[in-house]
N, C-alpha and C positions, 0 to 999 in steps of 0.2 A: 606300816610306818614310813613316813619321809624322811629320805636320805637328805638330808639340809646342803650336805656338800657333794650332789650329786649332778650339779652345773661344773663345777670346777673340776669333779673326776672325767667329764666329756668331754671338758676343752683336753684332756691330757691324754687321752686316747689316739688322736689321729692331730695334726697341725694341718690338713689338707682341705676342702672341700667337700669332703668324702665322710660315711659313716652318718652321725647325725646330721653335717652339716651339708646332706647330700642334698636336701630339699629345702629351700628357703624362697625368701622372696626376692626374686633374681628376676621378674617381669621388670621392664622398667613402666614407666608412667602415662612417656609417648616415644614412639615409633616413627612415628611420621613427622615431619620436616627433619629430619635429621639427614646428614651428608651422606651417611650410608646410603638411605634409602635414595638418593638423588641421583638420578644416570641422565640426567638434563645435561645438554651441551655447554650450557651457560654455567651453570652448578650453581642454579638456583633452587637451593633445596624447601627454602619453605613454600615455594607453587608449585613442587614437584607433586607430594602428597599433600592433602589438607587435611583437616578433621572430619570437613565432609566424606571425603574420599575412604577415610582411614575404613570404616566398616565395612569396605568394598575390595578392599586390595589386601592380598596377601603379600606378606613384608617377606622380602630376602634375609635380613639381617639378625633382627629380633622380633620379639613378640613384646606386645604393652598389657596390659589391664587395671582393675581395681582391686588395691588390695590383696594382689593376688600374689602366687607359689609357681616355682618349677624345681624340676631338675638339676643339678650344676651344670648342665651343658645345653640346658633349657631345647629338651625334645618332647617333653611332653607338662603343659602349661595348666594353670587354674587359676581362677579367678571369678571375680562377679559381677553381673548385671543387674540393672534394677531398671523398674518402669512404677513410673507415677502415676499413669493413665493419662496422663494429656500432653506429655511429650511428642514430637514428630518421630522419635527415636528413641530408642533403648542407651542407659545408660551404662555405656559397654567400656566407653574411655573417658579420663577428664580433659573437660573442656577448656581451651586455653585460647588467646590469641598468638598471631602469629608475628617475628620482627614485626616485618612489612604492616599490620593491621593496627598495633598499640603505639599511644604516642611517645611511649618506654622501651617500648622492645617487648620479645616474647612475655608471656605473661598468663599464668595458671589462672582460671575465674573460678574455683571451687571453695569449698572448705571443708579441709581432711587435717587430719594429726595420727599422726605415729604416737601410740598411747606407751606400749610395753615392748620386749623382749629381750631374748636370754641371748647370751653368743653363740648357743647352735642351736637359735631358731625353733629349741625343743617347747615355747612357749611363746608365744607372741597376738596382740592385739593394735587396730586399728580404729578410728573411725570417721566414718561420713556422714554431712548432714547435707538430706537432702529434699529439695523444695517440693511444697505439696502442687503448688504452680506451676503453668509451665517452665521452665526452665528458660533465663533470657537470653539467648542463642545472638541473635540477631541484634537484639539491643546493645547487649555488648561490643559486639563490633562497630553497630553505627555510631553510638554515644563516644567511643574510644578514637573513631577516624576524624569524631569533629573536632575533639584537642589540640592543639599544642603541644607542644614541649614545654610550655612555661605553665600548664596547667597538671593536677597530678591525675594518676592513672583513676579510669573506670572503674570500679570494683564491683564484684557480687552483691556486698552490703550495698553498696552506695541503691541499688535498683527498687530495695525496699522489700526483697521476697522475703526476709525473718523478721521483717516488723511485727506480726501477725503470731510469731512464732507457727504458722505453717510450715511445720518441716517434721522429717522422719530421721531420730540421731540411731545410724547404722554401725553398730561393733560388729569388725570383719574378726572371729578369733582362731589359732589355731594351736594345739595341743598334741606333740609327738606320744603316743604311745612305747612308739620304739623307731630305728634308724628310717625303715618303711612302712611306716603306719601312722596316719597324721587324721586325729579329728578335728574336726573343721565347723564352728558354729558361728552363724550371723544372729544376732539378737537386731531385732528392729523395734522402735518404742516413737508409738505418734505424740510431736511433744504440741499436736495442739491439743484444742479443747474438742476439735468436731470430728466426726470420723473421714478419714479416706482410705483408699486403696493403695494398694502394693502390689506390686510384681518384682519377686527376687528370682534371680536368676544364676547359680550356681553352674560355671561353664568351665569346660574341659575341653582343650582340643591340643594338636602336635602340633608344634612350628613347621611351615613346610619345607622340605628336604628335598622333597622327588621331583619338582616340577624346574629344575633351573638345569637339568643335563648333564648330570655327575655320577657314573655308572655306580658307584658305590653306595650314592643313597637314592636310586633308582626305585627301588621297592615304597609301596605305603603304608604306611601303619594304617590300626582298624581300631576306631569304637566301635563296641556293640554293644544295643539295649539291650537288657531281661526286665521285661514288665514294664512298672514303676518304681522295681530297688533297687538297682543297680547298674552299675555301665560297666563292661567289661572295656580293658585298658592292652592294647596289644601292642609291643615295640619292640623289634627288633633288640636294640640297642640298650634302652634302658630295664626291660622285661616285661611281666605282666601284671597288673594292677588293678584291682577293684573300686570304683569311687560307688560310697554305698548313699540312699538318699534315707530319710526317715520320711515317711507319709507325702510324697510329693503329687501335687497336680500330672502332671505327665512329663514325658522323656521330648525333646525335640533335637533333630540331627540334623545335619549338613555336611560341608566341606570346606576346610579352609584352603579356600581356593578365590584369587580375583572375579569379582563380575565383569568381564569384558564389556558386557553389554551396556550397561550401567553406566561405566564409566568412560568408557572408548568407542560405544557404538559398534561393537563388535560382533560379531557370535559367540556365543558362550564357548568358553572353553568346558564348563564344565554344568552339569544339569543342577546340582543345590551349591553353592556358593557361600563366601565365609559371611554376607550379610542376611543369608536366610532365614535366621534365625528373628534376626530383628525383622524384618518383613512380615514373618509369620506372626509375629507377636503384636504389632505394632501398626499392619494394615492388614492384617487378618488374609494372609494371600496362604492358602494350607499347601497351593502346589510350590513354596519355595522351602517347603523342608521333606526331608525323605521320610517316607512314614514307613521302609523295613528296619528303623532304627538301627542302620549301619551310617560311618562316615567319620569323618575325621576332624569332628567338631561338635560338641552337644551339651545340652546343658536341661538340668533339671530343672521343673517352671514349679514356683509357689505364690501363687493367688491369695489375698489376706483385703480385708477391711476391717483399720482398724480403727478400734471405738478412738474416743479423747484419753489419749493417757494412757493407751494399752500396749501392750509389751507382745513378741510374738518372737520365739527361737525357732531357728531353723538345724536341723542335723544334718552334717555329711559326713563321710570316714575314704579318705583315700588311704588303701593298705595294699601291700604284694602277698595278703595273705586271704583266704579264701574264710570267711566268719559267716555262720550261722544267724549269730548275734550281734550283730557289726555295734549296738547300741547300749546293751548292755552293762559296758564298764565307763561308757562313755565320759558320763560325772566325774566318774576316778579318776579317770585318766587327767581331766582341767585341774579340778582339784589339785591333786598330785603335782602338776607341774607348776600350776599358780604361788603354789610354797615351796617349789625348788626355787623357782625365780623371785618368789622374796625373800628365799633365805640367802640366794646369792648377792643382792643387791642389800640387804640390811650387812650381811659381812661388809663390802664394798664402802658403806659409807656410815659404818657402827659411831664413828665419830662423830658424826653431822644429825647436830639435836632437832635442829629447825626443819620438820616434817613437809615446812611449804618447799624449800631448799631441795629438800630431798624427793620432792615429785617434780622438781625444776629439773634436777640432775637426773632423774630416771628416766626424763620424756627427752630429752639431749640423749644421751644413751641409746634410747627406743631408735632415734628418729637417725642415729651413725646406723643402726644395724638395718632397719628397714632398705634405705637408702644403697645399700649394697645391689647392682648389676651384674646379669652375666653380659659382658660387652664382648662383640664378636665384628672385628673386621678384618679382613685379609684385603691389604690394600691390591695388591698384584691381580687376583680375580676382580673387583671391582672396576678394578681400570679397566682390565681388556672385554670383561659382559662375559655373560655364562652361555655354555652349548646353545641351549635351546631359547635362548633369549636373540631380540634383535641385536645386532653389533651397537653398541654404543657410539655415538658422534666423532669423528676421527680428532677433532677437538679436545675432548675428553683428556687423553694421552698425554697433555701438552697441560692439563688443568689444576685443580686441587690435588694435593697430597701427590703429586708424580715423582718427586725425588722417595718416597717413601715407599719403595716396594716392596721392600724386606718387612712390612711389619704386618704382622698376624697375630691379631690380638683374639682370645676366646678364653677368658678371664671372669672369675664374679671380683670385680672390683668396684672400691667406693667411689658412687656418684656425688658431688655437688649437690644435686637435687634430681631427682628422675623424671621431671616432667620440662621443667626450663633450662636443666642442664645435664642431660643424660648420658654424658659420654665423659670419659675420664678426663682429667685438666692436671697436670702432673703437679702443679705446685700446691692446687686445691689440695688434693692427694697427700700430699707430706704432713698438712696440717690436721687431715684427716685421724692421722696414724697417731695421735697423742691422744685424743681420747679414749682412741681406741685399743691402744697397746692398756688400760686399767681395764677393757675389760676381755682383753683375748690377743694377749701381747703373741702369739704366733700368727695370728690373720695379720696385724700390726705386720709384721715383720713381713711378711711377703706380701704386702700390699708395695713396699719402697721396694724391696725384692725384683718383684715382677716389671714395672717400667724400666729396667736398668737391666734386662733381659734383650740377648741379641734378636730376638726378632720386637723389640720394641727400641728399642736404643738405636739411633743409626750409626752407621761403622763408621762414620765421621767423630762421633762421640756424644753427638747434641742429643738432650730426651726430646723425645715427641712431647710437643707444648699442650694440644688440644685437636680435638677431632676438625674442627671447618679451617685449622693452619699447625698441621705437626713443624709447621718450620718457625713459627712465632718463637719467644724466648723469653720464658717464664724464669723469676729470680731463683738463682741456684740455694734452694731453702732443704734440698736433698738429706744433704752431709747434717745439717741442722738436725731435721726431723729424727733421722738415723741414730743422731747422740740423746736424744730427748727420750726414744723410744728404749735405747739399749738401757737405759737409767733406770727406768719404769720397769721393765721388764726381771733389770738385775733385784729390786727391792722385791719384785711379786715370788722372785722363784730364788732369790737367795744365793743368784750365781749369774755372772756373768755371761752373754754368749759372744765369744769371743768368735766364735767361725762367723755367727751373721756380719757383727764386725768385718771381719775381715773379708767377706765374700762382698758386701758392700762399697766396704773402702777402693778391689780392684776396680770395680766398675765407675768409679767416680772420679779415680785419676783419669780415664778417658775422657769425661766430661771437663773436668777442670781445664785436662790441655786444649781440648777444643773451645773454651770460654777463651784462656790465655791467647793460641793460634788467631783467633776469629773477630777477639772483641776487643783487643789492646790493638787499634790501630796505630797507635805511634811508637808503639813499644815501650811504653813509660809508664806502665804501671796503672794509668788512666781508664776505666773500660768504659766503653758504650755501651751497650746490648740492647737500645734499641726499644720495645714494645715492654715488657719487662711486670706484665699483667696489669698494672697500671690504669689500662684504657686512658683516657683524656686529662692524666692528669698535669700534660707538658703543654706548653705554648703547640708543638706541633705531633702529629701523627707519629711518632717515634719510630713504628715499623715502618714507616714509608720512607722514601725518597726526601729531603728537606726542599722546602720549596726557593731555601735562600743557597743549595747544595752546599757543600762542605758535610761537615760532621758535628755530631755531638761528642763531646766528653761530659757523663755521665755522673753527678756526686752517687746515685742511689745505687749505680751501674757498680761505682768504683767500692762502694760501701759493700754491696753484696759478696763484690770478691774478696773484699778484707776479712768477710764474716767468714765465705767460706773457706779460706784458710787456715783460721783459728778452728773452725768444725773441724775439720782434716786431719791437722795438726793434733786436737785433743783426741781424733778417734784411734790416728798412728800410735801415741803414747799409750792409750788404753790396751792396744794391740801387742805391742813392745813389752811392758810388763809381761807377758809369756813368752810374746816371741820377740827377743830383745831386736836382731836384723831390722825390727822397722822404727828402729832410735835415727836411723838416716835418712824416714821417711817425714818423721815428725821435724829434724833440722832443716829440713827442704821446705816445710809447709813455716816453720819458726821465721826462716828469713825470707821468703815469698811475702810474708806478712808488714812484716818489717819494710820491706820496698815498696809495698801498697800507700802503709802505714806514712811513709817517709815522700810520695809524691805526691799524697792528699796534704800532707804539711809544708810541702814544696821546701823540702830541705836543702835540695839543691841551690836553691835562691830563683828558682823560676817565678817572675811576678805572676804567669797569666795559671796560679792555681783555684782551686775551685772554694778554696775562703776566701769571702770577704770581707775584710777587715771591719769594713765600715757598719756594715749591716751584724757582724758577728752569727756569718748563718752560711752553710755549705748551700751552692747554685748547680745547677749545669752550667757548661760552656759550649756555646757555642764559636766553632772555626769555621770560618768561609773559606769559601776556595782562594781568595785576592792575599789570605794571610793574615788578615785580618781576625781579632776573638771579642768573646765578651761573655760577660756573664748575664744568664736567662734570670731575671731575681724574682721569681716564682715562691715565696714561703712555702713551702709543699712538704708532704712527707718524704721527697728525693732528698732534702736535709736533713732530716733528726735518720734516717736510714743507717748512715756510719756507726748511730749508737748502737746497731748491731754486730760490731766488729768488736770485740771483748770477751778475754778470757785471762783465768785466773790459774797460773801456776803453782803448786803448792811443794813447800821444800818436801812433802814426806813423797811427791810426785819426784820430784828430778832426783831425791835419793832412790828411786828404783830404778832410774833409769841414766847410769851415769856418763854413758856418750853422750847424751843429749844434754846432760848438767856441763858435760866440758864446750861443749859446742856455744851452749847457749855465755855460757864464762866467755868464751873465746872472743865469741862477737861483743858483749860489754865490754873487751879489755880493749878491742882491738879495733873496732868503726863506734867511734863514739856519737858520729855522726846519729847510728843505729841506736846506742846504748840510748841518748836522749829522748826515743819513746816508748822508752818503756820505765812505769813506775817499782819501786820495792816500798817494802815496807819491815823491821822488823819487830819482833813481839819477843818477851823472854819466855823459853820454853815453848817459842815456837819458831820460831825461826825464820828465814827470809820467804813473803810472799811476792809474785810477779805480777804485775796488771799488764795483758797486751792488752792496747785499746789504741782504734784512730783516736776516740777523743780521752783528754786527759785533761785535770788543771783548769784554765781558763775557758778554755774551748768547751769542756762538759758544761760548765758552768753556765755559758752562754745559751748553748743549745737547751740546758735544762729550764732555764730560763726560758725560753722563748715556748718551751712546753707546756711549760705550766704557768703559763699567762692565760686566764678565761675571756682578752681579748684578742688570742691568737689560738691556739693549738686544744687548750683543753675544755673543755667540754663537762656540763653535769654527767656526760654518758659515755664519759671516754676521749682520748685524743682524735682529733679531726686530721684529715688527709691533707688540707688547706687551712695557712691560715683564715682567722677572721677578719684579720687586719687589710685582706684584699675584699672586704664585703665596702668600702669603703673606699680601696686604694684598689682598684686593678690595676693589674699588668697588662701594658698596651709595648706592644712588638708592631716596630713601624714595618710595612714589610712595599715594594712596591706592587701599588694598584689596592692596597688600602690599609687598614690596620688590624691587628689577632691580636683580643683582649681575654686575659684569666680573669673570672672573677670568683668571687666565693659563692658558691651553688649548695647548701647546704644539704637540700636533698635530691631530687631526680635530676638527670642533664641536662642543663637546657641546649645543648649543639647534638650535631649526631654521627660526631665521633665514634667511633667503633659501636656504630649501630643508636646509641647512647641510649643502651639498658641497663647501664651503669656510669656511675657518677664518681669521678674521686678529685674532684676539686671541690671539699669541705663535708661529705658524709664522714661518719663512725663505720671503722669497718674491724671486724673484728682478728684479725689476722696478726694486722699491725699492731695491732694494740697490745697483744698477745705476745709478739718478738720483743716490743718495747720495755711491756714486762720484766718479761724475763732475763734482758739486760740490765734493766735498773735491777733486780737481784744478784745480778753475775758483779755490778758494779759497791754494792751493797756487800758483797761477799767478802770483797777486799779492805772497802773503806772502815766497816764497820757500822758501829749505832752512835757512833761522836760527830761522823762528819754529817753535816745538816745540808738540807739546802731548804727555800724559802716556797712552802706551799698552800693556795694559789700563788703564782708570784704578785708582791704588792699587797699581800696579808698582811704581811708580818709574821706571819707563823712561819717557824722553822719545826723541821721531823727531819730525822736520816730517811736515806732514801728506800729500805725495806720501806719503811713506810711512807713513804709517798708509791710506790709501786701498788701497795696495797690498798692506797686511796684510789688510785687509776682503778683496780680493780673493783672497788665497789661502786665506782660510776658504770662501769659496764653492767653490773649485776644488777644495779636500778633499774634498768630498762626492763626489768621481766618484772620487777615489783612495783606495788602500787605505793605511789606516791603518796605528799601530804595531801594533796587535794585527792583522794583516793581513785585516782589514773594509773592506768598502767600508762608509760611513756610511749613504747610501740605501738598500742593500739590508735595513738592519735584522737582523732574528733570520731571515731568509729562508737556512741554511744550505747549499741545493741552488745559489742565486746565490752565495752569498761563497766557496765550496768550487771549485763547479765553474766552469772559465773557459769550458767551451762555454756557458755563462748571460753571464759577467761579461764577457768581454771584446765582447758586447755591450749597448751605454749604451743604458739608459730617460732619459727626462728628466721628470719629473715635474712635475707643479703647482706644487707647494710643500713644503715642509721642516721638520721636525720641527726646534723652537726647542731642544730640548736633546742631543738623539740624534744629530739630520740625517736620518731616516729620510725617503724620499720619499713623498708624499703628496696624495690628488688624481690626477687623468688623471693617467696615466705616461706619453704622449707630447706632453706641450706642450712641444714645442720652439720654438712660439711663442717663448713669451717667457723658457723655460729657455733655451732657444737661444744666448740671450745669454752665455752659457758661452762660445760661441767669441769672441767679442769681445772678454771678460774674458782670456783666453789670449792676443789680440793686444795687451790693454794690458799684459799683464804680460811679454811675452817678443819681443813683435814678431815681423813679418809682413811679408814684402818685396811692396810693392804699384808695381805695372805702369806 
């Protein structure tokens, strides 16, 4: 019999990495161009390795594959290959472009989907579809270097290989038995009509350890073959393990070890090499793999032709236990876990009738967990080069990440995407942590945990922003995530955790003061900060140098800090109710807010604040060095940002907490200057509410306005980054020697600002939309369902703003569903996805969104922080939580 609630007894077993969730899929996607792998003196890391390269070089840092499993400390790896028969190579890794080759930026050319799984990985499914043709390597790139920027990316589809439906759709699946014991099935199904052949290639090997000069991991681990059913698994570290095969063509071995030869024109350092494998399969070379089936790399070969339409499973069983029978319960075992993980996911979303909704939400779900990494850098070794390695460019020293010694990261944390963006991105990260605290609010929880760890954190205060610049300065969305996640967590388990609270909150006054110390350069409340994840969406390079010098003063800079105030402030309070001592922690963050609050309103009577009257819309400002200011009148999301500074005080709150009810009295009795921004309101039998908000009155009004206008801001698919009023009206900044124009770029960049693989002058991005959200609820909380405001603006229709929140929301949730003209909005002109449902009824999730069309755009697996999609579906239709 199935235990129904035998997913949610597993998460409550261990909260670590450890136990079930010892084994997951912690490969990431690629390996190569990544900064880790880069010891170039220039720290040019995408021509450091290629994709060429990648089957030749063994990685220092991680290990990539398809589809594939390790370890939590990723020592010993799985994953799969396949061959078509007419590829130049084995399909070992996917293929992407590199910055440097797209006229977008890096850029994945496959097509895969994160189908299922469970939070500890005791279930989980994949899949690939893959071309019965050669594979177009080449074409890709050359078709992709003749574009522009003003034209859109090259894609897979666009080459015409699934016209034909020639292709093979590959379910990668795997089903825990028990903590070490995971069976492992590929199903391959030819979805043409004619037959072809197959080569799966089920691969094991150990990341290598021994060859960089570190007496401790000096030793080598051992595959060893018996026959054709099994590999013996020998590790030091992690122990001993059987990967069992069912009926397989043969065993082939190697080493994962560089080809000197290959690639450096060297002598080998070693006789079977990590490309061996492919060699042997692929140009039939039998002296490039070791035939006593010993090595530390191998993989079991399955040969198939299949007819039109035929289907073909494949078995493995990686276990620590020694089985007679390895296949035996096999079926039981999927079975078994296939109705764990529906019984867990029908509890999860018992509410949500619409079946389509609910495989929207499971594959958002699928595709947060899959997306998990073990990410592993120790900046202080990287710098100086390893024993046995040549010394690194004295250059080096002086280059990327050098202030950042102290950080040691060997982490499974959530990636953005694992193939275009495989390394953590701390702001990505926080947004991550809301879908994921519904379904494993302890990973939640040490996911913000672990970047705000002293060997990640620097003793300065700043988080490390992203792996190619930990010194960038991503918006302080921390304290945010933090409260969003405690919330979730408190309804799932019926209790509070007031330690995470508090173990969070210390580490974030460090960061705050160093935002305060670093980014208030006039000391007035005003912050800059600069890059702020943004990418291009300011007249200038924000992390750089200004070309006209002087400073920015930030509206989006100055909004974040107001936001994070109010986060701080509500997490203090929360904290105080136990432990009352932090009532002087929440007074501190109460009028910090206040002063923010108060010089975005320029209460002072300062004229050069960042309203302008005129336009009725917060700017940057720009100060020259001569003394001189002005404002940059950009429509951008660095305006409606403020609307994330809001929060709602409730009388049964400040009755718990009554130093801070007299504090907060204090300051209304006594700087009324302060008392003027903040709203009350009250109710009989309920008593006085408080609104801290920068905007209030007129000012929301405006900006609401200017929102939800469909020829500025709002969008069939959600709020846009830029208005549309500059499609039309750019922004032209005289500057000398010529002039920097904004304009409205709906979808991909057309300049190549930060590389410009992303666009935020006029895409849908879902992040923002997601914060605005949830302010327009926070703002809805206080007003009520009386006060209206007018939506589109220039309808006529008036709704309170819960619902116009919730209108915003089911623009975003369009984009997955098929329209009136039955399109999906993301697929675009792609008519093999909107036609065919073996395409559509599997969801991409993409970067970002075409501000007019909806087309997706950008990585197509960030379900990072598309992800948020399922969230979105629990605020609009509810989800019965445990």
């Amino acid at each position: 019999m199935v235990d129904i609630g035998a997913e949610r007894a597993r998460l409550k077993t261990r909260n670590d990495n450890k136990g079930w969730k010892k084994w997951g899929p912690y490969l990431t996607e690629r390996q190569w161009g990544t900064v880790r792998e880069d010891y170039s003196a220039e720290g040019n890391a995408w021509n450091t390795i290629s994709h060429d390269m990648a089957r030749s070089k063994a990685y220092r840092w991680g290990e990539e594959g398809i589809g594939g499993i390790s370890d939590n400390k990723q020592h010993i790896c799985f994953a799969f290959s396949f061959w078509n028969h007419r590829d130049h190579i084995l399909k070992e890794r996917f293929f992407g472009l590199t910055g440097n080759e797209s006229n977008h930026g890096e850029d994945v050319k496959e097509l895969y989907y994160y189908e299922d799984s469970t939070p500890t990985h005791s279930y989980m499914r994949m899949l690939y579809k893959y071309p019965h043709q050669t594979f177009p390597y080449q074409k890709l790139i050359d078709e992709s270097k003749k574009r522009s920027r003003l034209e859109p990316e090259y894609e897979l589809l666009d080459t015409g290989i699934f016209d034909r439906d020639e292709y093979f759709d590959i379910f990668m699946e795997y089903a825990k038995s028990d903590e070490q014991d995971i069976c492992i099935k590929v199903t391959v199904t030819n979805k043409s009509k004619a037959a072809a052949p197959v080569t799966v290639l089920p691969t094991i090997w150990f990341r290598n350890t021994w060859c960089w000069g570190y007496e401790n991991y000096s030793y080598k681990p051992m595959l060893t073959g018996v026959g054709h059913s099994f590999i013996e698994i020998d590790h030091k570290i992690v122990g001993r393990f059987k990967l069992y095969a069912e009926n397989a063509d043969e065993l082939i071995f190697c080493d994962n070890e560089t080809n000197f030869e290959r690639l450096y024109s060297a002598p080998k350092y070693a006789q079977y090499t990590k490309d061996g494998i492919n060699d042997y399969i692929v140009n039939k070379q039998k002296d490039a793999v070791n035939p006593n089936h010993i090595g530390t790399k191998a993989s079991f070969k399955f040969s198939d032709k299949l007819q039109g339409g035929e289907t073909k499973v494949y078995k493995l069983r990686l276990s620590a236990k020694s089985l007679k029978t390895p296949f035996a319960d096999f079926e039981e075992v999927f079975s078994d876990r296939i109705k764990e993980a529906d019984a867990f996911y029908d509890d999860l979303h018992a509410s949500l009738k619409d079946f389509k909704l609910r495989d929207l939400q499971r594959q958002a779900y699928a595709g947060m967990l899959w997306t998990k990494q073990w990410y592993y850098y120790n900046v202080h070794e990287w710098l100086k080069g390893d024993p046995s390695m040549p010394k690194p460019h004295p250059a080096r020293k002086h280059g990327r990440n050098n202030s950042w010694r102290h950080l040691y990261a060997a982490n499974i944390l959530s990636m953005p995407d694992k193939w275009e963006y495989p390394w953590f991105a701390a702001w990505d990260l926080a947004f991550h942590t809301i879908p994921l605290a519904r379904l494993d609010p302890d990973f939640a929880k040490r996911q913000l945990a672990v970047v705000l760890r002293e060997y990640y954190m620097h003793p300065n205060g700043q988080i490390p922003a992203y792996e190619w610049s930990f010194s960038d300065v991503n918006p302080p969305v921390h304290a945010w995530a933090t409260w969003k996640v405690y919330e979730i967590d408190k309804k799932i388990n019926e209790k509070g955790d007031i330690d995470f609270l508090e173990r969070i909150f210390h580490k974030l006054l460090l960061n705050f003061t160093w935002w305060v110390n670093l980014k208030d350069e006039g000391g007035n409340n005003i912050f800059g900060g600069g890059f702020l994840g943004m990418d291009n969406i300011g007249v200038f390079d924000r992390s750089a140098e200004l070309p006209t010098g002087g400073h920015l003063e930030q509206a989006d800079g100055t909004g974040w800090m107001a936001m994070y105030s109010l986060n701080m402030l509500r997490i203090a309070c929360e904290i105080a109710i136990d432990k009352p001592v932090y009532q002087d922690m929440a007074s501190k963050f109460f009028e910090h807010f206040l002063h923010i609050a108060g010089a975005m309103q320029a209460i002072g009577g300062d004229k050069l604040n960042l309203w302008d009257e005129d336009d009725q819309f917060y700017y940057d400002m720009l100060h020259r060095e001569d003394g001189q200011a002005e404002l940059l009148k950009v429509r951008s999301m660095v305006g409606l940002i403020p609307l994330f500074a809001v929060e709602v005080l409730t009388p049964e709150l400040l009755e718990k907490l009554p130093q801070f009810k007299r504090r907060v009295e204090w300051v209304l009795n006594n700087r009324p200057d302060l008392a003027g921004l903040i709203s009350r309101w009250y109710e009989p039998g309920k008593g006085e509410s408080r609104l801290l908000s920068i905007l209030r009155g007129h000012r929301m009004k405006m900006i609401l306005k200017r929102m939800f206008d469909e020829e500025e801001f709002l969008s069939d698919f959600g709020i846009r980054t830029l208005s549309k009023y500059h499609k039309e009206n750019p922004y032209k900044f005289e500057l000398e020697g010529g002039t920097i124009q904004v304009e409205y770029n709906p979808a991909e960049s057309t300049g190549d600002m930060f590389g410009g693989n992303s666009n935020w002058r006029g895409p849908i991005w879902f992040p923002m939309n997601f914060l605005l959200i949830d302010s327009l609820r926070k703002f809805s909380a206080y007003y009520g369902s009386d006060y209206e405001v007018e939506f589109p603006t220039n309808s006529g229709q008036m709704i309170n703003i819960k619902d116009a929140a919730s209108e915003v929301s089911k623009r975003l949730l369009a984009l997955f569903q098929q329209g009136k003209d039955g399109k999906f909005p993301m697929y675009g002109e792609y008519d093999k996805i909107q036609n065919d449902e073996e395409f559509h009824k599997h969801h991409l999730f993409f970067e970002y969104f075409d501000g007019d069309t909806g087309k997706g755009l950008g990585a197509n697996h960030q379900t990072g922080w598309t992800g948020l999609i399922s969230e979105i579906i629990h605020q609009l239709y509810g989800t019965k939580e445990s």
